[in-house]
ROSE-4610 file (N, C-alpha, C; in Angstrom, 1 decimal, always signed):
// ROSE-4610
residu = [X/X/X/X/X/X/X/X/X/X/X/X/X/X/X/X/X/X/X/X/X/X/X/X/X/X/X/X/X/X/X/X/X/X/X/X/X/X/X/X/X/X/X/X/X/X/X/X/X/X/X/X/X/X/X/X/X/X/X/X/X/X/X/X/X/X/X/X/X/X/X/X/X/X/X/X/X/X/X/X/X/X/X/X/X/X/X/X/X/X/X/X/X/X/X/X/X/X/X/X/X/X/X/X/X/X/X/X/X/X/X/X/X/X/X/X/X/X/X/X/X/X/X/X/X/X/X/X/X/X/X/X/X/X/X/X/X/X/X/X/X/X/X/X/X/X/X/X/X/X/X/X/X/X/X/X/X/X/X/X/X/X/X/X/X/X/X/X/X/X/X/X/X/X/X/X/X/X/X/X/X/X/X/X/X/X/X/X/X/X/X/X/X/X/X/X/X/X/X/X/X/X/X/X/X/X/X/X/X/X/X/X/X/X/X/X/X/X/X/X/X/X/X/X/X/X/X/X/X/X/X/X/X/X/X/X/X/X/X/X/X/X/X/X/X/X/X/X/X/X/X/X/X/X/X/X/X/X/X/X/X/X/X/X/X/X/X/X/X/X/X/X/X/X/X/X/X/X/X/X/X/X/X/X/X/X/X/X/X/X/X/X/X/X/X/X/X/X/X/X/X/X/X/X/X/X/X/X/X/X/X/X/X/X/X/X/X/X/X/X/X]
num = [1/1/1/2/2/2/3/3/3/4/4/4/5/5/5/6/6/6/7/7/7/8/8/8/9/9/9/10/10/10/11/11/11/12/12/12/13/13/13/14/14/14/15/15/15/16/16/16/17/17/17/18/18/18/19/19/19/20/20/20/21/21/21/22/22/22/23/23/23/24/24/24/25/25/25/26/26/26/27/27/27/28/28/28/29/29/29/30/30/30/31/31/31/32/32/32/33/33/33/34/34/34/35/35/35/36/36/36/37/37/37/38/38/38/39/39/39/40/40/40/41/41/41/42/42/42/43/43/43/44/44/44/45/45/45/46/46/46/47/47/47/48/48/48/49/49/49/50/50/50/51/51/51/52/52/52/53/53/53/54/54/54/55/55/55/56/56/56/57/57/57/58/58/58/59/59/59/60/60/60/61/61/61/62/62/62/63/63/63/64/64/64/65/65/65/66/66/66/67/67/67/68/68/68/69/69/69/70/70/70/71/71/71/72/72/72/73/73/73/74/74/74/75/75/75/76/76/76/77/77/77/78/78/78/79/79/79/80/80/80/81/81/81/82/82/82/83/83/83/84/84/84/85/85/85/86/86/86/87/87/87/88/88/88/89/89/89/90/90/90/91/91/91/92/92/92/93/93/93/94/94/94/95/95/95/96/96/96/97/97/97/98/98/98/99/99/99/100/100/100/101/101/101/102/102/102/103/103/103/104/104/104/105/105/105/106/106/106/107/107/107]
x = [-4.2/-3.1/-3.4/-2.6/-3.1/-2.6/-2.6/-1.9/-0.6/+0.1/+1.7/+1.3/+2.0/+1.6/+2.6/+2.6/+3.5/+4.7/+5.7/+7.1/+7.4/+7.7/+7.4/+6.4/+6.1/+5.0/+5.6/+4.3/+5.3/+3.8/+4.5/+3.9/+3.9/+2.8/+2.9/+2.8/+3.4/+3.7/+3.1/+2.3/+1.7/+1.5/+2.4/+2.4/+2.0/+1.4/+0.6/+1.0/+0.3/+0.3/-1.2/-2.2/-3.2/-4.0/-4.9/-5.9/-7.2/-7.9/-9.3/-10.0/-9.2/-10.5/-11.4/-12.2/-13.7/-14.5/-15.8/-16.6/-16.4/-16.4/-16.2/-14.8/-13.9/-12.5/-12.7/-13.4/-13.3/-14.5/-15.9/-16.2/-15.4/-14.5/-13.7/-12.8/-11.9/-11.4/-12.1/-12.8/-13.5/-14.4/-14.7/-15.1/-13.9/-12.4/-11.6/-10.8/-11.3/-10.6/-11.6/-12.7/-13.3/-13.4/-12.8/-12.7/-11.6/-10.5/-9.0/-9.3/-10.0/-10.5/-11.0/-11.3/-11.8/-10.9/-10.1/-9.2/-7.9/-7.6/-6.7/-5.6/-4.7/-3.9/-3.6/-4.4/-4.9/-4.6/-3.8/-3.4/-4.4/-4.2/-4.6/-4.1/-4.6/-4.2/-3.5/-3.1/-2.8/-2.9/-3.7/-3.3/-3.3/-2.6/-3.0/-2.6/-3.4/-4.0/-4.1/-2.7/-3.1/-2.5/-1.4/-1.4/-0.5/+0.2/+0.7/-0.2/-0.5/-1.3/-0.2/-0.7/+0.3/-0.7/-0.8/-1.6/-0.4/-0.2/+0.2/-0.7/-0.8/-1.4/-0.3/-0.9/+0.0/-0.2/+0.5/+0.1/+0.9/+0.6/+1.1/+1.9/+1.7/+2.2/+2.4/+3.9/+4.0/+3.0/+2.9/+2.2/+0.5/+0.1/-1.1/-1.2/-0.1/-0.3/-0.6/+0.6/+0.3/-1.2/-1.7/-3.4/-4.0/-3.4/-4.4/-4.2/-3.1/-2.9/-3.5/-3.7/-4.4/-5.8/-6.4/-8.0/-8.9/-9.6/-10.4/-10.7/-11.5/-12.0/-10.7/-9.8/-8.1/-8.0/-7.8/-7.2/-8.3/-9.3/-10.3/-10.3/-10.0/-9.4/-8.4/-7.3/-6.4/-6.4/-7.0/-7.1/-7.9/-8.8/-9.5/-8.7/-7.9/-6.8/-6.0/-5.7/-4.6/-5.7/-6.6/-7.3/-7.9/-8.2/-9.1/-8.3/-7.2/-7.2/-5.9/-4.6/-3.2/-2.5/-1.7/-0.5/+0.6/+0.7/+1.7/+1.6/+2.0/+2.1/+3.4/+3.5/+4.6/+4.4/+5.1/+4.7/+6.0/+6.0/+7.3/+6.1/+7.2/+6.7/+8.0/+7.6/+8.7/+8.6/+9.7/+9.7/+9.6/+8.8/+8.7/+8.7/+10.9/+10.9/+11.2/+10.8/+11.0/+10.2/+8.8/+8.2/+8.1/+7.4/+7.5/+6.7/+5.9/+5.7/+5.3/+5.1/+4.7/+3.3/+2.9/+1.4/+2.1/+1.4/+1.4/+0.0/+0.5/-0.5/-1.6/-2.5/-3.7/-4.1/-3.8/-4.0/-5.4]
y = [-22.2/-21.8/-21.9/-21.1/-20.9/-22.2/-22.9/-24.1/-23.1/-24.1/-23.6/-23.5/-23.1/-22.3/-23.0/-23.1/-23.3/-21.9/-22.5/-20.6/-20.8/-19.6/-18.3/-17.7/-17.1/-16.0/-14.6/-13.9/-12.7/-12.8/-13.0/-12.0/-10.4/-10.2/-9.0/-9.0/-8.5/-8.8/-6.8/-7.2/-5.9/-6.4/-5.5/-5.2/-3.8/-4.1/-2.5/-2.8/-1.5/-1.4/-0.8/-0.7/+0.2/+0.4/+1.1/+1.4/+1.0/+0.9/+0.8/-0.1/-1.1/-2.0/-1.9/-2.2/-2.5/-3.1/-2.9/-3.8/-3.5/-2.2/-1.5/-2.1/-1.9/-2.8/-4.1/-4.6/-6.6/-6.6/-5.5/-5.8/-5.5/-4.3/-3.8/-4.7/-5.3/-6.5/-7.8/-7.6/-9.3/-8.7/-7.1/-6.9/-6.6/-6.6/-6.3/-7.5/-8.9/-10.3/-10.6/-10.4/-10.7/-10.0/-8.9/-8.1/-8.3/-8.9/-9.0/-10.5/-11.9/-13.1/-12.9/-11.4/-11.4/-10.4/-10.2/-9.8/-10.7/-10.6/-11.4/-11.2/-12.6/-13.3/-13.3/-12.9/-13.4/-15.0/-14.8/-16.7/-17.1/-16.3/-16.3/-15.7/-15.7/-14.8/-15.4/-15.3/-15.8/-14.6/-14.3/-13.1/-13.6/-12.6/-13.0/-11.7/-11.7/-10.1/-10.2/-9.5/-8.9/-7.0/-7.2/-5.7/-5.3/-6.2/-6.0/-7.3/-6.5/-7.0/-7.8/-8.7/-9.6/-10.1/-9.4/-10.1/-10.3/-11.4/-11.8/-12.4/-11.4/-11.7/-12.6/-13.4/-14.0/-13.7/-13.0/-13.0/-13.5/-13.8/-14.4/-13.8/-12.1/-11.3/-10.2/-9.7/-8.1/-7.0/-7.1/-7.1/-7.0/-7.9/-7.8/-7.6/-7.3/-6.5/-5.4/-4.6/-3.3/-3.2/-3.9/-3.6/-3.5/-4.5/-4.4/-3.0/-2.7/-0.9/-0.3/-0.1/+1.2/+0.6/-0.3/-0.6/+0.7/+1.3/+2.3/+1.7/+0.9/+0.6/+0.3/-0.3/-0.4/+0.6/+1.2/+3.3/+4.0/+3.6/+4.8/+3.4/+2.1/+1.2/+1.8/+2.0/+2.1/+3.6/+4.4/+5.9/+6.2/+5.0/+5.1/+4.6/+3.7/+3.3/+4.0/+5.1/+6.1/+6.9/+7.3/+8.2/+7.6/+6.3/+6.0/+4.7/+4.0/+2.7/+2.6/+2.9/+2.8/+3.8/+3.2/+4.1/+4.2/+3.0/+2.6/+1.5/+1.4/-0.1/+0.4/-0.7/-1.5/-2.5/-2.1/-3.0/-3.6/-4.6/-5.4/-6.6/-6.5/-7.2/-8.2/-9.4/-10.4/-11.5/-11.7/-12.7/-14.5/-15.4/-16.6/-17.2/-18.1/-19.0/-20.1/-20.3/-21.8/-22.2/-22.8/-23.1/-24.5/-24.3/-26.1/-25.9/-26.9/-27.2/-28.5/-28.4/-29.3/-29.7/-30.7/-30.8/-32.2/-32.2/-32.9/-34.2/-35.4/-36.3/-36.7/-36.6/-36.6/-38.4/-39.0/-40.6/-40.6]
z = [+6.1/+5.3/+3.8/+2.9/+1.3/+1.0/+0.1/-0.5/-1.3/-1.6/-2.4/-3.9/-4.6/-5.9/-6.8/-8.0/-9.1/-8.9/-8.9/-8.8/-10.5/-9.8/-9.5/-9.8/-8.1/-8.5/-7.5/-6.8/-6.2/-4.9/-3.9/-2.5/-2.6/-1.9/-1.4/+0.2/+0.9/+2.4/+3.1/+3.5/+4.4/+5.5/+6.4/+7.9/+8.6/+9.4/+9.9/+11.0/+12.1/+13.2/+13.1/+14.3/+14.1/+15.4/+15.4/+16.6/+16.5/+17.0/+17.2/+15.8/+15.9/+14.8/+15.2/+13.8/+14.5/+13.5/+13.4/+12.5/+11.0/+10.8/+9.3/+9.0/+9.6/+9.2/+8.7/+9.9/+9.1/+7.7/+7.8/+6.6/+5.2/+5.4/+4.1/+4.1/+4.6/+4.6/+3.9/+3.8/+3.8/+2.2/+2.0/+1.0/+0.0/+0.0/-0.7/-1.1/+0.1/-0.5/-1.6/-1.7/-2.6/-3.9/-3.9/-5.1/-5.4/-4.5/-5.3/-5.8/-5.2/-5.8/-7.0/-7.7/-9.2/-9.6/-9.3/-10.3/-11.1/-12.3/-12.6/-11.8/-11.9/-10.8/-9.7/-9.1/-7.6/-6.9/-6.5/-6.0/-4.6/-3.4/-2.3/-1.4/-0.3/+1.1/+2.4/+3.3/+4.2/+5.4/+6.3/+7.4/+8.8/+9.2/+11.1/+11.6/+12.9/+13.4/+14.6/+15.5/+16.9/+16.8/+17.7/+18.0/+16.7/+16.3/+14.5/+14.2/+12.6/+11.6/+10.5/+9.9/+8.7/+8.0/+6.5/+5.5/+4.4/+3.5/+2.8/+1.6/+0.6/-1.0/-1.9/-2.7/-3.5/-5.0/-5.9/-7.4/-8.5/-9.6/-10.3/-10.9/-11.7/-12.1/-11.1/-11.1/-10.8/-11.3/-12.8/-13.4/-12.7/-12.3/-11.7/-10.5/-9.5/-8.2/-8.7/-9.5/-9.8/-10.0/-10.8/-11.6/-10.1/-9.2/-7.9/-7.1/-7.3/-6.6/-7.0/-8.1/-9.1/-8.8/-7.8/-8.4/-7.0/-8.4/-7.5/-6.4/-6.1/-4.5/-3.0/-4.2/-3.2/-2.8/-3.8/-3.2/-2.4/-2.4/-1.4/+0.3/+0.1/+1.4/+1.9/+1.1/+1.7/+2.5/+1.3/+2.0/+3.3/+3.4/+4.8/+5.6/+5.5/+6.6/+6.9/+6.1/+6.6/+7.8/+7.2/+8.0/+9.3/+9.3/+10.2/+11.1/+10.9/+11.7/+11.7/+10.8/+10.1/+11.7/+12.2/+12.7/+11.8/+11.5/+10.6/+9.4/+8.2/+7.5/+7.0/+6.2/+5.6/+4.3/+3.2/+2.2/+1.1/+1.8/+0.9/-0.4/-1.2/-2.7/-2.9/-3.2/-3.0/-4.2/-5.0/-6.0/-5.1/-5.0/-4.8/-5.5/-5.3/-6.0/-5.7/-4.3/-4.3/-2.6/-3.0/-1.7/-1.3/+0.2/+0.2/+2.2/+2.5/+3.4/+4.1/+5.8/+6.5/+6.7/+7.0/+7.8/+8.3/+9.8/+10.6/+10.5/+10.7/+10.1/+11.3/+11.4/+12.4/+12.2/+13.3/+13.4/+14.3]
């Protein structure tokens, strides 16, 4: 799990549906965490993945989601996922203002 962040910042919440993962998916994935880790305000990720998918980005600025939509290599991802793996997504953007969690203590 991501650690908690100073609030306000903003989620992005992507939910998909899809067919036929496969290896090109987990590398573009795993090549697009790393190009959004260098873009400004990038907080972290959190995903989990069966027959629906759940990734959650965290950014500092609205502001800098946007910059992450517009990033050439995002738009030719995402446009392969229409074509190649997407039945469906879903994309909600959320103001987070107030976090907090558990961990359980290991004796």
């Amino acid at each position: 799990m991501t650690p908690l962040f100073p609030t306000p910042y903003y989620a992005v919440i992507f939910t998909s549906t899809h067919h036929a993962l496969d290896e090109e998916y987990e590398g573009l994935d795993d090549f697009l965490i790393d190009l959004a880790e260098k873009s400004g305000g990038f907080l972290g990720m959190d995903s989990a993945r069966s027959s629906l998918g759940i990734s959650v980005s965290y950014w500092q600025t609205v502001e800098d989601i946007l910059r992450w939509r517009q990033n050439a290599d995002h738009k030719l991802a995402i446009q392969k996922g229409i074509d190649k793996w997407y039945e469906h997504y879903n994309v909600r953007i959320c103001k987070v203002e107030r976090n907090y969690d558990f961990m359980r203590k290991v004796y």
